[in-house]
N, C-alpha and C positions, 0 to 999 in steps of 0.2 A: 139389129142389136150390135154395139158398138163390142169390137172386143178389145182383152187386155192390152194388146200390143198397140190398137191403132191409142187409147187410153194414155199407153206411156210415151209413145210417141206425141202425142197433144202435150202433156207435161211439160215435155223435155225440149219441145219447140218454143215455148214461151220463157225456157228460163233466159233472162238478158245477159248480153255481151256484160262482162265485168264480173257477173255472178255465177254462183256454181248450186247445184243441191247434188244430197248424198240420193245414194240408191235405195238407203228406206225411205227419205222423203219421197221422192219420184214413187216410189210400191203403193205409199200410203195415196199421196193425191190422184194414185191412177185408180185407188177402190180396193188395194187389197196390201194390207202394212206389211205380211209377214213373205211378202215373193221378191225380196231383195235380190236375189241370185236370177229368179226369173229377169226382172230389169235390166241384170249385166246381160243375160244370152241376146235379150234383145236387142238389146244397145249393140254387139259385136257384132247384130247382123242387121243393123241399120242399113240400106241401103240408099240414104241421100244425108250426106252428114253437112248438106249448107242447110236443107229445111230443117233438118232435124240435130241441132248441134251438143250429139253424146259426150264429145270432151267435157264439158261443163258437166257431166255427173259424175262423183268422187265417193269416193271411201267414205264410213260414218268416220273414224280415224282421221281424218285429215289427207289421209295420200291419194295420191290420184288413183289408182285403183289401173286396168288396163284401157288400152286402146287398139284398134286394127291397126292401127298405123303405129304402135311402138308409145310406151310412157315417155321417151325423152321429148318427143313428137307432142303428145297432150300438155303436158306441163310449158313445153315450150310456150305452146298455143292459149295458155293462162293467163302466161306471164304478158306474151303480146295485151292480152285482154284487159288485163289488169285484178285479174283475180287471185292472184296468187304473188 
């Protein structure tokens, strides 16, 4: 049985360079809408962030929400993208 985390990590590996989804998107497409905060815990403890690229997940709000490596750092890494 696959669990929530390998779940959101699968999501959050396929979202493309350029784009970004919020962290209820990611909850919902990994099976469960209302584990928004579960998403972030997971997300800060990503341990391969080229397979798995967490900057690309943001705030329902618009802001980028945090990163291991610092928000000026994620946002930086947007704007390279072209997502922001």
């Amino acid at each position: 049985m696959i669990s929530f985390k390998e779940k959101v990590y699968a999501v959050v590996a396929k979202i493309p360079r350029g784009k970004t989804m919020t962290y209820k998107e990611v909850a919902r497409r990994a099976g469960s809408s209302n584990a928004c905060r579960a998403v972030g815990n997971i997300m800060h403890n990503n341990p391969d962030t080229k397979k798995v690229p967490c900057h690309r997940v943001v705030r329902s709000d618009g802001t980028p929400g945090g990163y291991v490596r610092g928000t000026k750092k994620k946002i930086a890494m947007l704007k390279r993208e072209g997502a922001l």
